[in-house]
C-alpha positions, 0 to 999 in steps of 0.5 A: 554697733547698730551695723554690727546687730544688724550684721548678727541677725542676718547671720541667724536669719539664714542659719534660721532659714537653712534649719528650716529648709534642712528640716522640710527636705527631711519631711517628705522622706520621714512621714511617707515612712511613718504613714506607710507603715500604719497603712501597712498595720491598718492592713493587717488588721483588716485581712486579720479581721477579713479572716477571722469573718470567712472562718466564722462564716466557714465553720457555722455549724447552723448552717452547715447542719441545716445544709445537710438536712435539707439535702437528705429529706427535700434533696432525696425526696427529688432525687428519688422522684426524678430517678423513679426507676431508672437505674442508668439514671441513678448509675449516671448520677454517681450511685452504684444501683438504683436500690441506692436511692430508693431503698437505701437511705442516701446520707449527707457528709460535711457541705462545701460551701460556695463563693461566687466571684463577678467579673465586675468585682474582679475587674475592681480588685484592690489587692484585698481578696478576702471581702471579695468572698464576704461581699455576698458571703455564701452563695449555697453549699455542694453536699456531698452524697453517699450511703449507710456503711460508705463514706466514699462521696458517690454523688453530691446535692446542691443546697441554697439555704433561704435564710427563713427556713421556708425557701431552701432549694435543691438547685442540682444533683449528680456532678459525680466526678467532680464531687469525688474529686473534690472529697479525695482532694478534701481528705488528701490535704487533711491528711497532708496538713495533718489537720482534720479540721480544716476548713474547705469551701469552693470559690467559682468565678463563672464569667472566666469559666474557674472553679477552685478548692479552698482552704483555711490553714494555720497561721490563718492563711487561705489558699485556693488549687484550681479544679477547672477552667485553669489554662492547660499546663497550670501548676495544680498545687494551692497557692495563696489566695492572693496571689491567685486573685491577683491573676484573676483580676488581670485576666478579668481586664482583658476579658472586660476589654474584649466585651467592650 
């Protein structure tokens, strides 16, 4: 009988033991499952959150506002010191007569404002380009330029804003074809998208020699058209942030390892 008990035990010992062996196969097939998808929900909830923090930072009317300000009394101030009564200045700077300048009143129409992207940051990229934008947040703001009765941008101010309302600064003027460019742009996709509320900002990655129009876009989507430095043939339509910085990380390893 004792044989016979003995014989039973050993019997459930291995069925025992083949449960437990069935159950750790199963483990490693259903908790990389259960854990990718609450990365994958963790991930949303960051590129939601990454979002919702660049339309924030994109539609401040406070600093947009004050960017403009700053354009039209300390940046025609200069521009009007500089220009003195140069009228092939003024013309090379994008206005149509010199009176424009210091006769006419120069008005500010809504700002660009900026994202500067390193190397180094691209060459960290981790699939996330969102807190790349926010890292350093909003560099300065391109304030397009023009006059009474026109809302064609003529010219364009470049404003950095010091955060205490003592130490903004003009840091350029002039750049006329690529402000003009990037107002048409700025009304085309608006009028495109049927949305005149977009959000535009521009993004510049100076190590890799790129500037790019971007915008924010119902479901909340941001995207990015190169306006130069993009590689001849490049197809110029948006395309998904993502997807670009994607590329920019790629070409910012080669350029690292072509410094090295």
């Amino acid at each position: 009988m004792s044989t016979s008990g003995l014989s039973n035990g050993s019997i459930l010992s291995r069925g025992c033991s083949s449960c437990v062996i069935f159950l750790c196969a199963l483990l490693p097939v259903i908790v990389p499952g259960l854990t990718a998808g609450a990365e994958d929900g963790r991930s949303k909830q960051h590129d939601d959150s990454s979002l919702q923090s660049l339309k924030t930072m994109l539609t401040s009317e406070k600093r947009l506002t004050l960017a403009r300000t700053v354009a039209e009394t300390t940046g025609v101030e200069m521009l009007r010191r500089f220009v003195g009564k140069d009228e092939l200045y003024a013309k090379r700077l994008g206005f149509e007569s010199l009176s424009q300048v210091t006769d006419g009143k120069p008005v500010a129409l809504p700002p660009f404002p900026v994202f500067r992207v390193g190397l180094a940051q691209l060459q960290r990229y981790d699939g996330h380009p969102l807190p790349l934008l926010l890292h350093k947040g909003v560099a300065q703001f391109v304030v397009p330029m023009t006059v009474e009765k026109q809302a064609q941008a003529l010219s364009a101010i470049t404003v950095r804003l010091g955060g205490d309302g003592k130490s903004d600064k003009i840091l350029q003027w002039g750049s006329r074809n690529f402000i003009r460019r990037l107002s048409t742009l700025r009304s085309e996709l608006a009028q495109k998208k049927q949305s005149p509320e977009l959000a535009f900002f521009i993004v510049e990655v100076p190590a890799l020699n790129r500037v790019y129009l971007g915008y924010l876009q119902k479901p909340e989507t941001a995207f990015l058209m190169p306006i130069s430095g993009a590689p001849a043939g490049l197809d110029r339509e948006p395309l998904p942030i993502d997807i670009v910085f994607k590329t920019l990380a790629t070409e910012a390893q080669v350029a690292g390892d072509a410094l090295r």
